[in-house]
C-alpha positions in Angstrom: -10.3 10.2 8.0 -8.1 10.0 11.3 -9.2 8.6 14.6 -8.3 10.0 17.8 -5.4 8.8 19.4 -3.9 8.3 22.9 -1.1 10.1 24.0 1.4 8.4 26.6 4.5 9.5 28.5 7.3 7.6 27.9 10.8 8.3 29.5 9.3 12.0 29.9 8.6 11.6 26.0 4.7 12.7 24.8 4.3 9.7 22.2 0.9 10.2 20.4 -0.2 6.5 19.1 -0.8 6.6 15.4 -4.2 5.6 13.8 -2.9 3.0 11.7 -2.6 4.8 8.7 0.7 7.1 8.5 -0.4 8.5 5.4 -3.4 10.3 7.4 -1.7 11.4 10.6 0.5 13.5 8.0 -2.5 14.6 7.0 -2.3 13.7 3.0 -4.9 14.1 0.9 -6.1 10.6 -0.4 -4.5 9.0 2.6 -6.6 5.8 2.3 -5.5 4.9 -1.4 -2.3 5.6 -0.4 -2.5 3.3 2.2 -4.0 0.8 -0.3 -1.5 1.8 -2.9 1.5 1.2 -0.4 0.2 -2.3 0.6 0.2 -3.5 -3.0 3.7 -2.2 -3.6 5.0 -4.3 -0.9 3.3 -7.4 -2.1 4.9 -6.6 -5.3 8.1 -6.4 -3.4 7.8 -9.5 -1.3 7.0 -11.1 -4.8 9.8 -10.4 -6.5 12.3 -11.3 -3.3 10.2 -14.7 -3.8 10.8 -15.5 -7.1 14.3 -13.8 -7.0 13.7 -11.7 -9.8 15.9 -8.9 -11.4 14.1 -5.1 -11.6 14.0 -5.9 -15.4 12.5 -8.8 -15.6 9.7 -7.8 -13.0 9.1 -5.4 -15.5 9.1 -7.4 -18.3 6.1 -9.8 -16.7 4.9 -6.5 -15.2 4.2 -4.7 -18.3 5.4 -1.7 -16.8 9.0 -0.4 -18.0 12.4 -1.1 -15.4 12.8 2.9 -14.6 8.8 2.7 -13.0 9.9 -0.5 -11.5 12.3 1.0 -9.6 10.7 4.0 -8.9 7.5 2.0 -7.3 10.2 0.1 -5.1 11.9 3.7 -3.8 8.2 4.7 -3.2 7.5 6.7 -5.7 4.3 4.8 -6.9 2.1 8.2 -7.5 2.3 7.8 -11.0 0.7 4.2 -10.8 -2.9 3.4 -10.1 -4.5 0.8 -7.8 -5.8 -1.1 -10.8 -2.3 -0.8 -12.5 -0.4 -2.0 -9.5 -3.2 -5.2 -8.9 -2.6 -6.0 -12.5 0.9 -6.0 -12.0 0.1 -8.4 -8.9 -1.5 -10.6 -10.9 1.0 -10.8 -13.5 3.2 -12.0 -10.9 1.0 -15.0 -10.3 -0.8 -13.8 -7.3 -4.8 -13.6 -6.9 -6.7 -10.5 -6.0 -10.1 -10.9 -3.8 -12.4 -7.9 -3.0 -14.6 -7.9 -0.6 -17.8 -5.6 -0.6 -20.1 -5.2 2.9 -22.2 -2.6 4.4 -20.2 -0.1 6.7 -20.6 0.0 10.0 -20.1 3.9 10.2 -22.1 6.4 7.9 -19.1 6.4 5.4 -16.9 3.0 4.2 -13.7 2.5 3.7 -10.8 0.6 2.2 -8.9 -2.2 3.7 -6.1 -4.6 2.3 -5.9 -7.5 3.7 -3.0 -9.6 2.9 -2.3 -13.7 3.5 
């Protein structure tokens, strides 16, 4: 789902403002749980630079093998679901809240919300 967006001059440059979700304004199919996705490899990634942890042994508490480690951290995280990838948050020590209300267009969506 992408929203409208403003289009500015800048320098004699169009620049088209994005809608906050990169993954739709390429127009990707599933662009929302990639959005998701993305935000939950990069709290896996701040996570590790926290505890200074190799590849390996993220994997190792993970429960995922090194090679998918690394590929998750290049950005290849398509073989990896959204419950796979909060598990591996949680093996990492971190909670995971969901939050469920009403929409406040016909159709809800996801957010991630991050401390």
């Amino acid at each position: 789902m992408t929203k409208k967006t403003a289009v500015r001059t800048i320098n004699g440059v169009d620049v088209e403002m994005g809608s906050g979700n990169v993954f739709a304004d390429l127009g990707l199919p599933d662009a929302d749980k990639l959005k998701i996705k993305s935000g939950l490899v990069i709290e896996i990634t701040k996570a590790m630079r926290t505890m200074d942890i190799t590849q390996k042994a993220a994997a190792e508490r993970m429960g995922i093998s090194q090679p998918k480690v690394s590929a998750m951290l290049r950005g290849d995280f398509t073989n990896l679901s959204e419950r796979k990838l909060m598990d591996c948050l949680n093996r990492l020590g971190y909670d995971i809240e969901i939050k469920v209300r009403p929409a406040t267009e016909p159709v809800g969506h996801l957010v991630l919300a991050t401390a």
